[in-house]
C-alpha positions in Angstrom: -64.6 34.2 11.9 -67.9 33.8 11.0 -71.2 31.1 11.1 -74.6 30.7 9.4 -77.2 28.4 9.8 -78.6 26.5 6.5 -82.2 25.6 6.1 -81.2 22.2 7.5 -80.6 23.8 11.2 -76.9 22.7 11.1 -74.6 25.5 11.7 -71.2 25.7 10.4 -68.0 27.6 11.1 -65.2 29.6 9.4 -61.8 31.1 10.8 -60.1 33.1 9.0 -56.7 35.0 9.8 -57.0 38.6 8.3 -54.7 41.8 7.6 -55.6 45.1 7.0 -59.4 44.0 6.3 -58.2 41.5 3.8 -58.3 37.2 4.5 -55.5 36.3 4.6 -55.9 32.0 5.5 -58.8 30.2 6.1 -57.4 28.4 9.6 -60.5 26.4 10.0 -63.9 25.5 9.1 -66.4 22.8 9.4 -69.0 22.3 12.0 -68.6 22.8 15.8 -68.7 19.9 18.2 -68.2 19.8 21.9 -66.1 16.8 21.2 -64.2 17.5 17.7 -64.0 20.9 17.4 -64.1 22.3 13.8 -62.1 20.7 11.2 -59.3 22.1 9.2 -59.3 22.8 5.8 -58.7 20.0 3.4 -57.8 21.8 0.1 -55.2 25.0 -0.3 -57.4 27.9 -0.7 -57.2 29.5 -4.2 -57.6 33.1 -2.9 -54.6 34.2 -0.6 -54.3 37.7 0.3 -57.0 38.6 -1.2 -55.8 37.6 -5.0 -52.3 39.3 -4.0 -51.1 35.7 -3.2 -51.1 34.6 -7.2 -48.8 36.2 -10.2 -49.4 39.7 -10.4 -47.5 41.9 -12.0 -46.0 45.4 -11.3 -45.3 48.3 -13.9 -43.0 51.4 -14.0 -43.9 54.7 -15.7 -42.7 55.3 -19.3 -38.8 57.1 -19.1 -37.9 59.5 -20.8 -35.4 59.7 -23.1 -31.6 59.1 -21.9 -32.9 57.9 -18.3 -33.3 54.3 -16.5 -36.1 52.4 -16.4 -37.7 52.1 -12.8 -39.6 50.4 -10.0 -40.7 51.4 -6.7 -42.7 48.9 -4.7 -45.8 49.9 -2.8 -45.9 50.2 0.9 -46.5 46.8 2.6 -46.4 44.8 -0.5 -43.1 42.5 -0.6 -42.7 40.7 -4.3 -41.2 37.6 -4.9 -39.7 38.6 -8.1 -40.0 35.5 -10.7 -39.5 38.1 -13.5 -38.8 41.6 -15.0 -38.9 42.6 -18.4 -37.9 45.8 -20.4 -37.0 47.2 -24.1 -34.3 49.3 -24.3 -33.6 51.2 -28.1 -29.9 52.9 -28.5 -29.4 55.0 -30.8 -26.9 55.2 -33.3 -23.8 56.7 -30.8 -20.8 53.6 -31.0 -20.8 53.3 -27.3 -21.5 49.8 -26.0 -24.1 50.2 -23.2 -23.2 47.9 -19.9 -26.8 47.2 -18.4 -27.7 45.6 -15.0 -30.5 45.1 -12.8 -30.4 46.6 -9.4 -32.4 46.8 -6.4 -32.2 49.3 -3.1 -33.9 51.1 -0.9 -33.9 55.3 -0.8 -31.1 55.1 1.2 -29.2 53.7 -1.6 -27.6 50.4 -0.5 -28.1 47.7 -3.4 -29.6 44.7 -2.2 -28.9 42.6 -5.5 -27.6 43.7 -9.0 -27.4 41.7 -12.2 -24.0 41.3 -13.8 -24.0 44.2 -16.6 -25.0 42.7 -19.9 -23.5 44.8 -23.1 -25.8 46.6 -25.2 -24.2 47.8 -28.4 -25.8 50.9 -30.5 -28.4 51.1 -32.8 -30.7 48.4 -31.5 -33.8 47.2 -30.0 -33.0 44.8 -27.2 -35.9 42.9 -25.1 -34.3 42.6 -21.7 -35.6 39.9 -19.3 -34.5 38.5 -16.1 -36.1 35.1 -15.3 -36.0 33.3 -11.8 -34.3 30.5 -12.6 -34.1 30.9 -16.1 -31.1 30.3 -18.4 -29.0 33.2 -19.5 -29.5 33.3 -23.2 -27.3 36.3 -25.2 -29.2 37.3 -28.3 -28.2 40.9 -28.7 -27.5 40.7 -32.3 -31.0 39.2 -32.4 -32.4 41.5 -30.3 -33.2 39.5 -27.0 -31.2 39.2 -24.1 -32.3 37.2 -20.9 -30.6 36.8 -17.4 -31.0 34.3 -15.1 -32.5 35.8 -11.3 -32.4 33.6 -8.4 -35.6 31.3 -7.3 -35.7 33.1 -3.7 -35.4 36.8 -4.6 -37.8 39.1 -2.4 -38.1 43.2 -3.3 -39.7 44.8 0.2 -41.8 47.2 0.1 -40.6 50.5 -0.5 -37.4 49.0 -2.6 -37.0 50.4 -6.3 -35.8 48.0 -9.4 -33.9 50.3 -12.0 -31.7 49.6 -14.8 -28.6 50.9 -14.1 -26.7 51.7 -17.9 -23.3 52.4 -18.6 -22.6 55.2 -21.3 -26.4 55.5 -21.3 -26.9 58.1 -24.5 -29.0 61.0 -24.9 -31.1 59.2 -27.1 -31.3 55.6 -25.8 -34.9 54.8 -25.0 -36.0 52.3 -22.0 -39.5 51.0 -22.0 -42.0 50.9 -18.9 -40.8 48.0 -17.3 -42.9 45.3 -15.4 -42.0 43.2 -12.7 -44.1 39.8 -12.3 -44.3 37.3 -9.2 -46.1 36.5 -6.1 -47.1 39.5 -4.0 -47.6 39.4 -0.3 -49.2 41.7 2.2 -46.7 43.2 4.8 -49.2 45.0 7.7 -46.5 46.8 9.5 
């Protein structure tokens, strides 16, 4: 916590709950009294964690060529996932390309995975999952969206790939980015 005195003599006091160096929740403030104590806050507090609280968003690297498009969460960051977008370009090879949306830890057990959504060749697709959103199948148009649950959570340490059937040597993924509300994890 903290206090300071204003010009006026009155002192005033602040506590604040705080991981890893950052405030987390302002618990209390006001002024002390032997009979009152301090008061608690009246108004949520626009800065949690630090600005982690609010939408962030999270990015993979570029792929290359003929591999999946991937995310690997920070240590002690857990992501409420409201969103994840990527473009995916096949080439011209007749395969229909089955993609889903999975998410695991290194040791490989899948936590959640999108149904596979078919891709067919020789096309630009904007793939995004929405929490909550509608499933909408434009893939002769170019856009595909899936619907994610309102409650998903990615820990820390979890990676979200694509995972693409009959994936071709030439098919392209995009850096994906994930979106939602990140929170601090101190263990």
């Amino acid at each position: 916590g903290k206090s300071s005195a204003s010009k006026a003599g009155v002192v005033t006091a602040s506590m604040y709950l705080q991981i890893e160096g950052a405030r987390v929740l302002l618990m209390a403030q006001g002024m002390p009294s032997f009979l009152h104590g301090i008061s608690w806050p009246t108004t949520a507090q626009p800065q949690v964690l630090g600005g982690l609280g609010e939408i962030q968003s999270i990015s993979g690297g570029n792929p290359s060529a003929g591999d999946e498009a991937v995310i690997t969460m920070p240590d002690h960051l857990w992501l409420k996932m409201k969103a994840f977008w990527v473009t995916l370009v096949t080439d011209g090879n007749a395969a229909d390309r089955h993609v889903r949306l999975n998410m695991f830890k290194a040791s490989g057990a899948d936590t959640y995975s999108l149904a596979p959504k078919v891709i067919t060749a020789s096309l630009t697709t904007f793939i995004s999952a929405v929490a909550g959103g509608t499933a909408i199948d434009g893939v002769s148009k170019g856009f595909v969206q899936l619907s994610l649950p309102d409650e998903l959570w990615v820990p820390p340490e979890y990676t979200i790939t694509t995972e693409t059937a009959d994936i071709q040597v030439g098919d392209n993924y995009g850096a994906p980015i994930a979106s939602g509300h990140f929170i601090s994890n101190p263990i």
